[in-house]
C-alpha positions as CSV (number, residue, x, y, z in Angstrom):
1,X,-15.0,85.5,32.1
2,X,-14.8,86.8,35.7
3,X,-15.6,90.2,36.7
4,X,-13.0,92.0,37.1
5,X,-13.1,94.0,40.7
6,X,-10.9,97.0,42.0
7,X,-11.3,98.0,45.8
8,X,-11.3,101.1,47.0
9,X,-11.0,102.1,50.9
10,X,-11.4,105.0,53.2
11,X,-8.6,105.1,55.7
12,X,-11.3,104.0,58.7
13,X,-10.2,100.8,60.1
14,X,-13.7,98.9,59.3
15,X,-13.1,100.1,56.0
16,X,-9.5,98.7,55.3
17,X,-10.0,95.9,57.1
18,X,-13.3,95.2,55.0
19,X,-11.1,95.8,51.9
20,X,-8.5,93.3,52.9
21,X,-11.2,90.7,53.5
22,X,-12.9,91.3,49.9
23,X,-9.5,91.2,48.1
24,X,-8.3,88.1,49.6
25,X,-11.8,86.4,48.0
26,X,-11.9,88.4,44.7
27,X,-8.7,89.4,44.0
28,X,-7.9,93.3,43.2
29,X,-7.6,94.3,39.7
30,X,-6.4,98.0,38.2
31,X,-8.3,100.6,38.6
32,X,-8.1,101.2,34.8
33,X,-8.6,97.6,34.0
34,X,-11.6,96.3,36.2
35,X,-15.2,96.0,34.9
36,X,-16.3,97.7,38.0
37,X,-14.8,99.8,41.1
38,X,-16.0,99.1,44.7
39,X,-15.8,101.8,46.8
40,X,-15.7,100.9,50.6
41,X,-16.5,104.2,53.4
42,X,-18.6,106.6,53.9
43,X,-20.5,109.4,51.4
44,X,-17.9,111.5,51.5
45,X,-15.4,108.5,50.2
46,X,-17.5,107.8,47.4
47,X,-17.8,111.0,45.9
48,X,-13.9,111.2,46.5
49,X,-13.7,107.8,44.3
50,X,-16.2,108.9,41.5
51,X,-14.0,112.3,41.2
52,X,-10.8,109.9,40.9
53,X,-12.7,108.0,38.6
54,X,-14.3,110.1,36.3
55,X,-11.9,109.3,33.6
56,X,-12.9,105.4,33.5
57,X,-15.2,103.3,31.9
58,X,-15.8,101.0,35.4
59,X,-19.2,102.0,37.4
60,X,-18.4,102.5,41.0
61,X,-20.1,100.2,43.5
62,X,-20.2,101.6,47.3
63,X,-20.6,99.8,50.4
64,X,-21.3,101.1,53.5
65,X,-18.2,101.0,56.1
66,X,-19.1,104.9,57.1
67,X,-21.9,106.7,58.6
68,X,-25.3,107.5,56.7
69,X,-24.5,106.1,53.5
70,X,-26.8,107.6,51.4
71,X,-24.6,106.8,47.7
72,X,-23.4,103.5,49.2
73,X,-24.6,100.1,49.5
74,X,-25.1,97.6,52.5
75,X,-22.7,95.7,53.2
76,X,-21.9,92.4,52.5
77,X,-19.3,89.8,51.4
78,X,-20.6,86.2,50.4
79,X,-22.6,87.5,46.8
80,X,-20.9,90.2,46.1
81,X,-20.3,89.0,42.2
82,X,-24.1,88.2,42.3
83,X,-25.0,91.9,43.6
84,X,-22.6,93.2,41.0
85,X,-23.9,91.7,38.3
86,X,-27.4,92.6,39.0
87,X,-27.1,95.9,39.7
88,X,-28.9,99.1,38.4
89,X,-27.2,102.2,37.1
90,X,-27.6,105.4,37.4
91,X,-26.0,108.4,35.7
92,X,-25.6,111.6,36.9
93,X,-23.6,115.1,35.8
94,X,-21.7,117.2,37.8
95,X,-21.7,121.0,38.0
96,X,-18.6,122.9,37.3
97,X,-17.7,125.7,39.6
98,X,-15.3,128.6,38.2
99,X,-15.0,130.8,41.6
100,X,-12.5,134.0,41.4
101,X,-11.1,135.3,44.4
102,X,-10.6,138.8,45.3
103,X,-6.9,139.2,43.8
104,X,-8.5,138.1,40.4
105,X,-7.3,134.8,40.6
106,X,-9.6,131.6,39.0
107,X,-10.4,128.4,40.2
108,X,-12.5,125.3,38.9
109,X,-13.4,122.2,40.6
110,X,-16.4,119.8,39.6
111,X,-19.4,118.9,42.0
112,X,-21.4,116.2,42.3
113,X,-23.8,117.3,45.4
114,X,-23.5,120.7,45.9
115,X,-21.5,124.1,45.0
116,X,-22.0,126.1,48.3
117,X,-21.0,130.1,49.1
118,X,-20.8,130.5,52.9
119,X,-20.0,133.5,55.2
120,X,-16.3,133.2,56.2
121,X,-16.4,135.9,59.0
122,X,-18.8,137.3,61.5
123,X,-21.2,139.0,59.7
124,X,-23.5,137.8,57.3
125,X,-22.7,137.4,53.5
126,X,-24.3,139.7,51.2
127,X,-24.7,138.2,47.9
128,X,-26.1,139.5,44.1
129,X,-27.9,136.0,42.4
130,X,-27.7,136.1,38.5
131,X,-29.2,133.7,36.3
132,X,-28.8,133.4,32.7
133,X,-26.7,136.8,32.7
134,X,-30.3,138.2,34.1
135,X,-30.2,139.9,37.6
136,X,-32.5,138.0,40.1
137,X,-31.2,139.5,43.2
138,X,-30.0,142.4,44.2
139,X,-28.7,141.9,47.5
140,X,-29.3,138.4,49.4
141,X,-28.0,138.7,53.4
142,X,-27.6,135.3,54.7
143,X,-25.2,132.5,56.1
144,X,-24.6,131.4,52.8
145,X,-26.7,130.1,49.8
146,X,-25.7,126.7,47.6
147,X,-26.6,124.8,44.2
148,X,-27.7,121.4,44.4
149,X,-28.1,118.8,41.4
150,X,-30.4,115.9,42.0
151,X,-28.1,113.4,43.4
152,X,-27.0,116.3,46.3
153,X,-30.4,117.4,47.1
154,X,-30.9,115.3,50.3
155,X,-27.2,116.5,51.8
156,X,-26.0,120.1,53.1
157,X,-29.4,121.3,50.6
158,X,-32.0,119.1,52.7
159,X,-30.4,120.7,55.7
160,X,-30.7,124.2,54.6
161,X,-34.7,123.3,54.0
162,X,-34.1,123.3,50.4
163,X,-36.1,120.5,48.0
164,X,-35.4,117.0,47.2
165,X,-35.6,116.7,43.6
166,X,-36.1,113.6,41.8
167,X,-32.9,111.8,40.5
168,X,-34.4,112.6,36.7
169,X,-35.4,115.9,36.7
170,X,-34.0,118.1,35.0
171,X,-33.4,121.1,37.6
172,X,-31.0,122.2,40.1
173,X,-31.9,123.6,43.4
174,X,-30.7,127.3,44.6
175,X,-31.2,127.1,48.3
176,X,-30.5,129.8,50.9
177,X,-29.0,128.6,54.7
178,X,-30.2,131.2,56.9
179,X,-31.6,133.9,55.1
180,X,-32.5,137.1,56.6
181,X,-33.1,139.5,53.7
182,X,-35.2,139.0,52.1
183,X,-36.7,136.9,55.6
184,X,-36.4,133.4,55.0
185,X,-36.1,132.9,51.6
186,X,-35.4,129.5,50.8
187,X,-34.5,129.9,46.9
188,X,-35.2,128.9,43.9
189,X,-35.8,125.9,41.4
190,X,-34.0,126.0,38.2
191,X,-33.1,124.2,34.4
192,X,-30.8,122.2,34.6
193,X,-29.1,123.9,31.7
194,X,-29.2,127.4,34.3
195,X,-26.2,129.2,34.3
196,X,-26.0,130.8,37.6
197,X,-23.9,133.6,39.2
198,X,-23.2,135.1,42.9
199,X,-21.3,138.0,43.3
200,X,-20.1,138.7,46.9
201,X,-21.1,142.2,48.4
202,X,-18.4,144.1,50.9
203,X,-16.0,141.5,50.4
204,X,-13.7,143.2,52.9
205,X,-16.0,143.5,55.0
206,X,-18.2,140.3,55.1
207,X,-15.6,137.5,53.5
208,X,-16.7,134.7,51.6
209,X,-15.5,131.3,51.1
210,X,-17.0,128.5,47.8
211,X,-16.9,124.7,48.6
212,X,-17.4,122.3,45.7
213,X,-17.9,118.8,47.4
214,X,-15.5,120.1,50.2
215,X,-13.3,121.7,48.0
216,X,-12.7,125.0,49.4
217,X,-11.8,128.3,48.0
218,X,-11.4,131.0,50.4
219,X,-11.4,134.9,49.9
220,X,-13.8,134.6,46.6
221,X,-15.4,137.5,45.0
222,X,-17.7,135.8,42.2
223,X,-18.5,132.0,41.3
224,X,-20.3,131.3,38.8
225,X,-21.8,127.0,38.2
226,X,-23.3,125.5,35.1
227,X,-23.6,121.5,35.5
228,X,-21.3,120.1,33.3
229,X,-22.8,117.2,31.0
230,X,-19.5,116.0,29.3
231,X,-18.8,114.3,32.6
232,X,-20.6,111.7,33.8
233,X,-21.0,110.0,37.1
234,X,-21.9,106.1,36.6
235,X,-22.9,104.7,40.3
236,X,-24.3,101.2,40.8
237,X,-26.9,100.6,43.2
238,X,-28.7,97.2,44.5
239,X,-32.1,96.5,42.6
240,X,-34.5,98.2,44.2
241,X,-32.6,100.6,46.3
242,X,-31.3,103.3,43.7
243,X,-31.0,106.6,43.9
244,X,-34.9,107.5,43.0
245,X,-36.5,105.4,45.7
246,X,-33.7,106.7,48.3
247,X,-34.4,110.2,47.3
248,X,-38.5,109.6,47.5
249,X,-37.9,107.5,50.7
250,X,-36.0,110.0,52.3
251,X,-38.9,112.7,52.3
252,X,-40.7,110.3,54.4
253,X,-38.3,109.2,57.2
């Protein structure tokens, strides 16, 4: 039986017009019908896609018609089916952000890279870190400070100097951007199953904003981020090019 194939595209032109290339020779099934979803952009298209899709069966598929790439695929037209069919999966959770502002308001969103706190004004953020309802930090002054999962570890966290963690290990990665107190702290690695907690200092005065892949919350007063493992990710790669041999090649480039 052929494999059924939705497309997916970013609004860039390569991107559409890749789309409307790939669905003249494989046909374009229903999202909630296809055996698999190809997702056609840039890395912050596919994780746009896998949050659209979370609710489906169908693997997502990227190929690249961004810039870096990192979740997608090269691309390519002529053996697409034979790509598809040999393809490796990997499985990933999100984390779960609940972030309340400072008029007492909630609000959740899910993350598959990063949750990230980040100074919204001109002074520095001062934050308290909880973990596991146990104080770690009094008082952290910095730009900002995030929560990576595996899969995020080599985006905004490899940039704040944070670790790459291996795409099976259980752990998250607390990372600081810019720390100045305490002087260049760079965080912390955690469980996986970590409940963690920031609580913005002199939120008047030093105003802080939570982004959870992009999603932004501004004006927030506490955030707290578990990973959530009733939802899971499932993201095909090419054989030999998954997400554990990017994430080990990419502490070497």
């Amino acid at each position: 039986m052929p494999l059924k194939i939705a497309f997916a595209a970013s609004r860039a032109d390569v991107a559409q017009a890749a789309r409307t290339a790939l669905v003249h020779r494989f046909g374009d099934a229903a999202l909630d019908q296809a055996d698999v979803i190809v997702a056609l952009g840039g890395d912050g298209f596919m994780l746009q896609t896998l949050h659209g899709t979370q609710d489906l069966e169908a693997p997502v598929y990227g190929m690249n018609r961004g810039t870096i790439g990192f979740l997608m695929n090269e691309y390519g037209e002529d053996d697409l089916v034979e790509r598809l069919e040999a393809a490796e999966l990997a499985e990933i959770n999100p984390l779960r952000m609940t972030a309340w502002d400072v008029e007492g308001n909630s609000h959740a969103a899910l993350a598959i890279n990063e949750v990230s706190l980040l100074r919204a004004g001109p002074q520095a953020a001062k934050l308290r870190i909880t973990v596991d309802d146990r104080l770690r930090m009094d008082e952290l002054v910095c730009d900002g400070a995030l929560v990576s999962t595996p899969a995020g570890s080599t985006a905004y966290n490899y940039s704040a100097h944070g670790p790459v963690l291996p795409i099976g290990s259980d752990v998250l990665a607390l990372t600081a951007v810019a720390a100045f107190r305490p002087r260049r702290w760079r965080g912390a690695l955690l469980p996986k199953t970590a409940r963690v907690r920031f609580d913005v200092l002199e939120v008047d005065k030093r105003p802080v904003m939570a982004e959870a892949d992009s999603r932004s919350f501004r004006e927030v007063a506490a955030v707290e981020i578990v990973s959530e493992p009733a939802v899971v990710h499932r993201i095909l790669f090419d054989p030999g090019h998954g997400l554990e041999e990017r994430l080990i090649s990419e502490q070497f480039t």
